[in-house]
N, C-alpha and C positions, 0 to 999 in steps of 0.2 A: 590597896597597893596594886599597881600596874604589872603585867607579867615580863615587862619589859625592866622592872627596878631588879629581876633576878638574873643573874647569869647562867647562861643553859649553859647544862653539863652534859655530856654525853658518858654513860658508863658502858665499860663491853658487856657484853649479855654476862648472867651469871653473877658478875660483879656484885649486884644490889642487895644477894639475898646474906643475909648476916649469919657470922657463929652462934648457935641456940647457946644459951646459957642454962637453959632447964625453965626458962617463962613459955607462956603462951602466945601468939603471933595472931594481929588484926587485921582480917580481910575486911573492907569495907563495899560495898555493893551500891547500887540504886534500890533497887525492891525488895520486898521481902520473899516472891516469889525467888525470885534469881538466890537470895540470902538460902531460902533452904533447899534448893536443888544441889546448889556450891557443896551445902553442910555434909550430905551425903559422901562427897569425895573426898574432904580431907579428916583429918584422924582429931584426936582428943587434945592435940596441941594449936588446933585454934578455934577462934573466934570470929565468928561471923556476924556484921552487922550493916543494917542498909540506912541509907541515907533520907529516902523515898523522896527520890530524885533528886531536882536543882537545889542548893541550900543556900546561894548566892546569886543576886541578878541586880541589873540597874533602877533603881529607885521605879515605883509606879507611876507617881504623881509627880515628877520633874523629871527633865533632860539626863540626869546625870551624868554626862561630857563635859567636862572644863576644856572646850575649846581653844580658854588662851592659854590652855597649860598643856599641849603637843596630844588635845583631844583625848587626857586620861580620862579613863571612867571612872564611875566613884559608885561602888558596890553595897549592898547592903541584903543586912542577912532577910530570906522571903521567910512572912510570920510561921508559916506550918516548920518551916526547919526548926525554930523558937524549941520546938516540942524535943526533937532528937537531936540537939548538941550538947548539950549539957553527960547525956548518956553515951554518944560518942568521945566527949572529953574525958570521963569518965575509963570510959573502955582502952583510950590512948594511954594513961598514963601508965595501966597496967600491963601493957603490950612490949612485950621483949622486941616486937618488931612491928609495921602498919604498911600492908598492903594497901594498893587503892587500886579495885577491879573493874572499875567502871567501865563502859561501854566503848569497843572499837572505833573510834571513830574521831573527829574532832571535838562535836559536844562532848562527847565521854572525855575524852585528855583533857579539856575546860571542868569539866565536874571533879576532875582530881584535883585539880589543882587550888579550885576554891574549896574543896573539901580542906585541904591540906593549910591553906592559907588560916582558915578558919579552925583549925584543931592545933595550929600550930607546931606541926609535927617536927621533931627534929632532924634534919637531911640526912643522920645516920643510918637513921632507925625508921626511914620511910623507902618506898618502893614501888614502882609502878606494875601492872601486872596485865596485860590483855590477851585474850582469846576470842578466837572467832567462832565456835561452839562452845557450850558446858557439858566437857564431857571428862570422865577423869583422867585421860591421856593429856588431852589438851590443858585442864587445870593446874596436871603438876608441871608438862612443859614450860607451864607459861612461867609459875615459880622457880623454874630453874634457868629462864632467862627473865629475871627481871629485871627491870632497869629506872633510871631518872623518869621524869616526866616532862616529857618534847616539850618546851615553852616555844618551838614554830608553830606547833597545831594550836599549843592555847592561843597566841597571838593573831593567830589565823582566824581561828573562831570569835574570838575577840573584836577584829576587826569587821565583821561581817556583823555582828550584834551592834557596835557602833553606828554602822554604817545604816542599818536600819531603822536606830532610833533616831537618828540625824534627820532621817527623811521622812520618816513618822511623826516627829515631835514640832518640825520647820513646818510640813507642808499641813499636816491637820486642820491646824487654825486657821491658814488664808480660805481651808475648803470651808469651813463653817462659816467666815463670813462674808464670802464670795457664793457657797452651792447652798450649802444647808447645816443646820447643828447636827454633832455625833459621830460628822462622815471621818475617815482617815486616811492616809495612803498607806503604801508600802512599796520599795523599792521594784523586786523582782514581781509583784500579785499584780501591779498595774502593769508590767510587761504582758503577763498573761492574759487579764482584760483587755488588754488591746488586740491582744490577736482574736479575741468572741467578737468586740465590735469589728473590725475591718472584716472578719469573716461573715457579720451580720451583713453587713453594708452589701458586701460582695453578693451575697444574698439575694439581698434586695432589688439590686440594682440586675440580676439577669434575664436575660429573655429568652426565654424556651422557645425551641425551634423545631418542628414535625419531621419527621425522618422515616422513608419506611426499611424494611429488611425480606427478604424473598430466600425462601428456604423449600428446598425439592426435595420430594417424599418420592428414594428410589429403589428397585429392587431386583435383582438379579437371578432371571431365571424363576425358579420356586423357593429358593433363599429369604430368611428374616429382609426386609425392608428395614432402611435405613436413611438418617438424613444429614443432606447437603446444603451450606448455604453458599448464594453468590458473591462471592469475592470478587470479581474481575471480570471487565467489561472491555471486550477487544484487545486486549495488553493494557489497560490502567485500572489498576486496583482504584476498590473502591475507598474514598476517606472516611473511614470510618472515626477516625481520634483525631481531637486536635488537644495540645498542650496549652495550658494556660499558668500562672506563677501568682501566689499568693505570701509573701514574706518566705520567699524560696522555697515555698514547701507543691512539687509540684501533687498537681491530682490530675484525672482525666474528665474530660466531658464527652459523653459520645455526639457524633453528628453527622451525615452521610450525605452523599452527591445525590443522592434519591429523595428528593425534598417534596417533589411536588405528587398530590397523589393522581391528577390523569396521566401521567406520562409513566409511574411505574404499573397501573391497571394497564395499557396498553401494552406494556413491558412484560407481562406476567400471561396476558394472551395469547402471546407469540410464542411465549417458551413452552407454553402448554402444546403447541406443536411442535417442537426443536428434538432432534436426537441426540440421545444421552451416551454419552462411552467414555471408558476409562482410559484418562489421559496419563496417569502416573503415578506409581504405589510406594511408598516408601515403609522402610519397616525398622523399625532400631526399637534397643533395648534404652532407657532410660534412667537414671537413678536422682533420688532425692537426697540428700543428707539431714540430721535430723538438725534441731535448731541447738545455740547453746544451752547450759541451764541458766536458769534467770539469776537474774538480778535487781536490784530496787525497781528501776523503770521499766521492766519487762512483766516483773510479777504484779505489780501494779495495773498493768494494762493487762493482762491475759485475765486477771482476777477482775478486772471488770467487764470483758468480753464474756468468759465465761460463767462468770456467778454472779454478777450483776453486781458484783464491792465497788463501796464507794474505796477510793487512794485511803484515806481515813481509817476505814473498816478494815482493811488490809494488813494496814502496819500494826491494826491495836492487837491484831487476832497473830497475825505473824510473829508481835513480839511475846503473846503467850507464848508459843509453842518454840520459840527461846529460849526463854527462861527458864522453863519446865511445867509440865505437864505430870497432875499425878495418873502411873499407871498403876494401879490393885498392889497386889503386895511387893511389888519393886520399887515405887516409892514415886515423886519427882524427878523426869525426866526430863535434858532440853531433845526436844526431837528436829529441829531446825539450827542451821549453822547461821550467823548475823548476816539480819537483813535488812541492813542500811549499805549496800556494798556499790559500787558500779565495777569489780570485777569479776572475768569469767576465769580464774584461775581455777582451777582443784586439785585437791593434795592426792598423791600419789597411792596414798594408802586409803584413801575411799575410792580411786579410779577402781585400786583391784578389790575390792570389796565389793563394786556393783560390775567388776567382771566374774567373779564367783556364782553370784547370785545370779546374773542374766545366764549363767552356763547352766545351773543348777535347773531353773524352773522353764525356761525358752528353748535351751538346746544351744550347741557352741555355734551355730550358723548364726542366731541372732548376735553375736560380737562383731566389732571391725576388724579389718586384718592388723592394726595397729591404733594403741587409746589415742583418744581425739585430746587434741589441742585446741581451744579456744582464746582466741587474742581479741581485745575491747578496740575497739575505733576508737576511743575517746583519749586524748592526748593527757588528762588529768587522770585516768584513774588508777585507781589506788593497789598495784597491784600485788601488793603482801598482804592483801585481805582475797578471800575468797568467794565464789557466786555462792549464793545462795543453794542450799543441796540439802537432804535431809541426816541426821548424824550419824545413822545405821543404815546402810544400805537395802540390808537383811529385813528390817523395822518392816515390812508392807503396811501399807493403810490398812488394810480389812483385818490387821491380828491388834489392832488398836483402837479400831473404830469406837468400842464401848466404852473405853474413857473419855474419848471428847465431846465437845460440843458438837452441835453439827456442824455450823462453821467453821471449827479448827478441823473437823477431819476432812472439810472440802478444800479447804486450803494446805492443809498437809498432804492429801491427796495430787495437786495440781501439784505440787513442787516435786512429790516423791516422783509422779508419771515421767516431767520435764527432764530431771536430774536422770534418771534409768535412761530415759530415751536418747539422751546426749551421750549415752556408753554405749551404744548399740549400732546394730548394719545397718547402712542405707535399705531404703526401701528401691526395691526393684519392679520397670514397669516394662510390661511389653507394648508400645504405641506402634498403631498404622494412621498414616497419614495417605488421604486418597486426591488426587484432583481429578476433575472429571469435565471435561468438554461439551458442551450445548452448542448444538449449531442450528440455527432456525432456517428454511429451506429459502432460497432467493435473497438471505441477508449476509452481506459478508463479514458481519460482525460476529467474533466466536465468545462466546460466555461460560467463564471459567467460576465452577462449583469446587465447593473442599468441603471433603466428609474427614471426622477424624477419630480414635477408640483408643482406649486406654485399658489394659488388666494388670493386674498387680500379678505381680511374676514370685516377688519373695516380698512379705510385709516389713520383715528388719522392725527399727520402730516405730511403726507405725500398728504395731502389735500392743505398745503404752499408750503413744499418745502422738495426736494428730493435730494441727492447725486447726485453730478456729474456722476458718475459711477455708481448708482441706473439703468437709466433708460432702457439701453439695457440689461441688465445682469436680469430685471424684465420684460419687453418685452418678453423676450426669455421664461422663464420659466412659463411665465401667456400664452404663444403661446402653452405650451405643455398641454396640455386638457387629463391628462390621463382618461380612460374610470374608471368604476367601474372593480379592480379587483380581485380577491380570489385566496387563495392558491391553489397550483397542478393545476389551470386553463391549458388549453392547449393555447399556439398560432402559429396564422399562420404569418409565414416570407416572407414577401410581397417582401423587396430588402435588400441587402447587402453590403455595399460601406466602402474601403478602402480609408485616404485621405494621403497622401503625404504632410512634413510639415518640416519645419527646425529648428532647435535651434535655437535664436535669442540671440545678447549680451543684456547686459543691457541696457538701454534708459539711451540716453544723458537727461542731466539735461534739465529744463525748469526755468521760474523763479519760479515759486510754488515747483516745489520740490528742487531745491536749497535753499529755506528760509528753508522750511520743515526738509531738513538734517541741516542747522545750527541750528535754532532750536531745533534740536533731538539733538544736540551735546552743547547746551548751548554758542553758539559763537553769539557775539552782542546780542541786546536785542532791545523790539520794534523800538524804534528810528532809531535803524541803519540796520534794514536789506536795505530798501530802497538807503540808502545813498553807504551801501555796489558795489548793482547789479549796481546803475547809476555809480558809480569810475571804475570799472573792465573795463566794455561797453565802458565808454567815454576815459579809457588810451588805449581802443585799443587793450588791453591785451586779450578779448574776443568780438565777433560778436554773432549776434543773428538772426539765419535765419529757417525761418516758426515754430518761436516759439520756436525752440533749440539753445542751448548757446554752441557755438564751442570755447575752447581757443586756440588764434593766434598764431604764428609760435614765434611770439615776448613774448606772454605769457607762452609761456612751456619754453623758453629760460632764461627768468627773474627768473620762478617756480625752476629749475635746479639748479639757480646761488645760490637761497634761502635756498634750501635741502640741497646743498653740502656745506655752509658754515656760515648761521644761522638755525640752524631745528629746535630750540623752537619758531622764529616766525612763523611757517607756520606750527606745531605741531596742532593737534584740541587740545589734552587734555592740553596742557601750555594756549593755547589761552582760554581754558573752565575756567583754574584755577584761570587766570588776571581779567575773567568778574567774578568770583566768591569775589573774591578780592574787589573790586569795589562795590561789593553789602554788604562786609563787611564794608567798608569804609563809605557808606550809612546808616548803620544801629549803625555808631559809634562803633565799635570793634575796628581797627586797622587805625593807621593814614597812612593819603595818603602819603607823604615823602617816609615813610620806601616801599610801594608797589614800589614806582618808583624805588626806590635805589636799590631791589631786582634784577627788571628786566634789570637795566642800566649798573651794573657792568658787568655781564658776555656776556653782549649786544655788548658794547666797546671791551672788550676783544676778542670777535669775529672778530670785526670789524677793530680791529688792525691785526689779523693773514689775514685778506681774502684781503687788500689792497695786499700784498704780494704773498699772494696764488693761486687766481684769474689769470688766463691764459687764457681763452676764447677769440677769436677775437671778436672785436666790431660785433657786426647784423648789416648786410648790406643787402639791397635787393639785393637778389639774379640775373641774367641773364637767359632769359626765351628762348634764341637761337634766336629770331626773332628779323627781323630790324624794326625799324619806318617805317611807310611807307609814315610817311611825311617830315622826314628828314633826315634816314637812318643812325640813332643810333641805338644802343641796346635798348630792352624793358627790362624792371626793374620787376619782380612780385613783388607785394607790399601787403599788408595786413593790414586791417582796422576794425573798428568795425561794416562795413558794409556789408563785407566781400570783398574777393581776389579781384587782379586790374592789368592790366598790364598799365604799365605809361612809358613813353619815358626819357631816361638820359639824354634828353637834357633840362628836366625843370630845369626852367619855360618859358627858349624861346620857347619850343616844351610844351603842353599842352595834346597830343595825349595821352588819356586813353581808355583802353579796358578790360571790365566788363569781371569774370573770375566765372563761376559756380562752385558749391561745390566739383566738380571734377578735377578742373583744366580747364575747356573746357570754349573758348571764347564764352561769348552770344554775336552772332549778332546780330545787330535792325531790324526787322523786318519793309519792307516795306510794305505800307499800300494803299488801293485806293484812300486813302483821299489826297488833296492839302494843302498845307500851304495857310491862307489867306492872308498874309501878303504878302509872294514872289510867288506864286504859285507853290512853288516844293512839290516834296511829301513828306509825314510826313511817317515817323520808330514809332514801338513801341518802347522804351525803359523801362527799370525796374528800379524804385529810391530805394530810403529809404521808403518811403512810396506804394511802389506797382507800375504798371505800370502805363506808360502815352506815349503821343504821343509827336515829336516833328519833328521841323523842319529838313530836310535834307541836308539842309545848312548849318547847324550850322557850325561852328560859326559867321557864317557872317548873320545869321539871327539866333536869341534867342527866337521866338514861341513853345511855349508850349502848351497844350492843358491837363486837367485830364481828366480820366475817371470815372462816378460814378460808383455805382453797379448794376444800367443798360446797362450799355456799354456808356451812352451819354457822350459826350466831351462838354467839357465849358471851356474857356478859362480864368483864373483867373488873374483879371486887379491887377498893382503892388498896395503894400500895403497904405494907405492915413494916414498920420496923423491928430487925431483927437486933440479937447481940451479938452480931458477927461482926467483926471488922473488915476492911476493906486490905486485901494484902497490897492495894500498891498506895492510898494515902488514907490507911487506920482509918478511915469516918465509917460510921456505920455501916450495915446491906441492909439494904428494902427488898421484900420480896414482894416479888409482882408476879403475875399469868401476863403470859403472851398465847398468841396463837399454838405454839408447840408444849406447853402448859406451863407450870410454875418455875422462874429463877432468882435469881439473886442479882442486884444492882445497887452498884454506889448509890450514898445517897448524895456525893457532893459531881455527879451530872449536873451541866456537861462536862465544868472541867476536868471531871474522871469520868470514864467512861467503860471500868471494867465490870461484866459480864462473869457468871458462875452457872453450872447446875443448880439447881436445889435439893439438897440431898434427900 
């Protein structure tokens, strides 16, 4: 049944929660982590049980859209749910009342409500429940306003899963027998692939241009020496920047009027005779303010700037430390407020909570004269949900360290530093700005130099935490110690140095600033940047090597087929104006049907001309001119999300691959002094997915492996053991395994689960 056959009800807060009779009351959850964090805060009158996760989805293997029936979907229960309804039907019947706590957000209000559809709960005796922490202020607030279940967020979320499989399940098949078998699209992931190709292209197509820069080593009197670059040439600065536009998203390219290099040698002669003196000193105080605290697309990017997380890695490790985390004898904690947010709101009562603690451990100089207020740019978001913050104030990282991971405590870490530092003073800087006059004798051309300094006067927050890009770009300018200087001062010019430099194109994307530009363009929203970058990576369509995202030979080819034959899906601004759409449908303006019906019609109609239109040969791995050399076929170049490969056409009776650098150029393995212990032959370096390692020279007739930590030592990692642990987020087994930082715990149903444990 469609969310639409129900009529929303709206209750006043409060309303939902029922007279006890003397039964016990059913929270329902997604996880079992989240289930026993919850258990802690409420008393012996209820019952807590998790879902472990979706328990309802669109069929795998058909459309399930009845198109000519106003695009209802047609539901069906996902087999692992099979296992937990029966024990949730079960637990309902018994239930004086049935909370459903799922997840702030729209998937969460969608998960109640198939929850609910499926348990068949009676509208009495049910109740919606959300918090944006688990903590027990916030658990019983949220029982004490509960309410219906929004059927505009279901219908909302609804529509956005429709609309995705519309375009998944239509356009897959013309790719297979137009590009290749296997491939798929996706609505908003091909918007994304298109901004790697057209940034590739743009790439491609730039021509570096030689530029110099001339900077005077000067010094006053017996005073530190200090330096000056040339700015200005008779009254015309020099062009140092021109702007360029890449799907709006502007960047810089440097390029300068000083092109040629005899005419700046000549230029750099003369100055070496010119007298130097102090045209004009300027001196002010400065202040920076610090940034908001994050939110979905911020933490995402700062976590990949500064720890190198994949979007992926982020969300899985952030929504641990959601859920709860065990601390020693206090039990399951959530240390993180929900982070699927795109607002910068915070609650009143953790503002003064990190005004306590910043007065407490900083001194009350580190506070603002008045708490900062944070407002989102963003016209959709969600502002009765909160940024992302940690749930204690008081909590520091270092008095918790020893129960995380390392990962959760570098990520708890970064949100605790971001959230303090947004309660905190500006930092305060003292700058002197100097210009200084060059006049060479018989020219009457004046050549204008600028020295400039920076000292941090009061650190404010910058005493937690600093921009990624703060710290060299402050290094540099707290290195320049200008001396005390006054106008018409004379100086002496100690040296003079030309440097030789190139244009450079634009930087390829990274994961952070790919969310950054969808975000800047309004495409997906917190949920889905993640889900975005891991589909692109895992179709293959894109590789990610030392941190940049290259799209494959496979991806610009798909990208091509898309522009020249649907360009509103791969449009930013259509795809801006469908998630615009969607936040209408959320907000009850426009019903979801007519959104679909908009984009479906002239969807088909495309999709009807490009069966026909469409010419392109299937993609084939190309012929690399080289034979096997193990069984004297052609080698195939092939392209992966790991990057290039040469592989032999006679797979898979021939298995012969060979690793291809960003250039096209074969990486050989590297022989090493070391023996294999196993056969005693020698081990090669080779490079994985994960970095280098050694292996045997035998292979494949011997499979030794060996890693390397980040000391250089080799440890050999024995195969993985099944344990009898369960998995707390989908019950399948743990396999323990050794990593570099020694032995943990891992699902065994990776990838599609992908949680992580100590080993006790």
């Amino acid at each position: 049944m469609s969310p639409t056959t129900k009529k929303k009800a709206v209750k006043k807060e409060g309303t939902a929660t029922p007279k006890k009779r003397g039964g016990r009351s059913l929270v329902i959850v997604e996880s079992p982590t989240k289930q026993k964090t919850i258990a802690k805060f409420l008393g012996p009158g209820y019952t807590i049980m998790a879902t472990l996760g979706h328990i309802r989805d669109l069929p795998s293997r058909s459309l399930g859209v009845d198109e000519a029936n106003n695009f209802e979907p047609q539901y069906v229960v996902i087999p692992k749910a099979k296992k937990v309804i029966p024990s949730l039907k079960e637990a309902v019947k018994n239930a004086e009342h049935v909370y459903l706590a799922t997840d702030f957000d729209r998937e969460g209000e969608a998960i109640a409500w198939h929850v609910a559809e499926v348990l068949k709960v009676p509208a009495e005796r049910l109740s919606r429940i959300t918090f944006h922490e688990i903590t027990p202020t916030a658990i019983q607030d949220s029982l004490e306003h509960a309410r219906d279940i929004d059927m505009t967020l279901v219908q909302s979320q609804q529509a956005r899963r429709v609309l995705d499989r519309l375009v998944g399940y239509k356009l897959s098949p013309l790719l297979w027998a137009k590009v290749r078998k296997g491939l798929s699209a996706g609505r908003v992931q091909s918007v994304a692939l298109r901004l790697l190709v057209e940034r590739e292209r743009e790439i491609a197509a730039f021509k570096s241009q030689a530029y110099w820069t001339i900077q005077a080593k000067l010094q006053k009197g017996k005073d530190q020496a200090f330096q000056a670059n040339l700015v200005e040439i008779d009254g015309k600065k020099l062009d140092q920047t021109t702007v360029m536009k890449l799907f709006a998203d502007d960047y810089r390219v440097s390029t300068t009027s000083l092109t040629e290099e005899k005419p700046v040698t000549s230029l750099v002669e003369r100055l070496k005779k010119a007298a130097y003196k102090v045209a004009k000193v300027v001196q002010k105080e400065t202040r920076r303010s610090p940034a908001p605290p994050f939110m979905t697309a911020t933490l995402q990017q700062d976590a990949s700037r500064r720890l190198g997380f994949s979007a992926v890695k982020t969300m899985v490790i952030a929504q641990q430390l959601y859920e709860g985390v065990e601390l020693g004898s206090t039990g399951s904690v959530g240390l993180i407020t929900y982070m699927r947010t795109d607002s910068l709101n915070v609650a009143v009562t953790a503002q003064e909570e990190a005004k306590q603690y910043i007065k407490s451990r900083y001194g009350e100089s580190f506070l603002p004269e008045r708490p900062r207020i944070f407002k989102t740019k963003s016209k959709s978001a969600q502002e009765a949900h909160e940024a992302i913050r940690p749930t204690a104030a008081n909590r520091a990282p270092e008095s918790i360290k020893s129960f995380l991971t390392a990962d959760q405590a570098k990520l708890y870490n970064l949100i605790w530093c971001r959230f303090m530092a947004s309660q905190m003073a500006d930092a305060i800087f003292d700058t002197v700005g100097v210009d200084i006059d060059a006049k060479v004798a018989g020219e009457p051309a004046l050549y204008l130099f600028h020295a400039s300094g920076r000292t941090v006067k009061a650190p404010g927050f910058l005493k937690v935490y600093e921009e990624p890009d703060e710290k060299e770009s402050e290094a540099k300018d707290e290195s320049q110690k200008l001396p005390l200087l006054k106008e018409k001062e004379d100086l002496t010019l100690l040296d003079l140095l030309s440097e030789a430099h190139n244009t450079e194109p634009p930087p390829r994307f990274n994961e952070a600033s790919l969310i950054r530009m969808l975000e800047r363009h309004g495409i997906g929203r917190p949920s889905t940047y993640a889900p975005i970058l891991q589909t692109i990576i895992g179709r293959g369509y894109v590789r990610e090597e030392s941190r940049r995202l290259y799209p494959s030979e496979l991806g610009t080819i798909v990208t091509d087929l898309l522009i020249g034959h649907f360009s509103e899906i791969v449009d930013l601004r259509f795809t801006a104006r469908v998630e615009e759409d969607l936040d209408k449908i959320a907000q009850g303006e426009i019903a979801w049907a007519e959104v679909i019906k908009e984009f479906y019609d002239p969807f088909m109609r495309d999709m009807e001309k490009a069966k026909t239109n469409i010419t392109t040969k299937p993609y084939e791995p190309r012929e690399s001119g080289e034979m096997c050399e193990k069984c004297g076929q052609p080698m195939l170049i092939r392209e992966s999300r790991f990057g290039r490969y040469m592989s032999c056409k006679g797979y898979p009776n021939c298995k012969n691959k060979i690793s291809l650098d960003a250039s096209g150029k074969k990486v050989v393995p590297e022989v090493t002094d070391k023996t294999c212990a196993t056969c005693g032959k020698p081990l090669v370096k080779r490079f994985g997915r994960r970095g280098p390692f050694l292996a045997c020279s035998g292979y494949p007739d011997c499979k030794t492996t060996y890693s390397i930590d980040k000391e250089g030592n080799l440890f050999m990692r024995p195969p993985p053991q099944m344990t009898d642990k369960k998995c707390e987020k989908c019950a399948k087994p743990m396999l323990l395994r050794v990593g570099k930082r020694g032995p943990f715990l891992a699902c065994s149903g990776f990838p599609r689960c992908r949680n992580l444990k100590k080993a006790a």
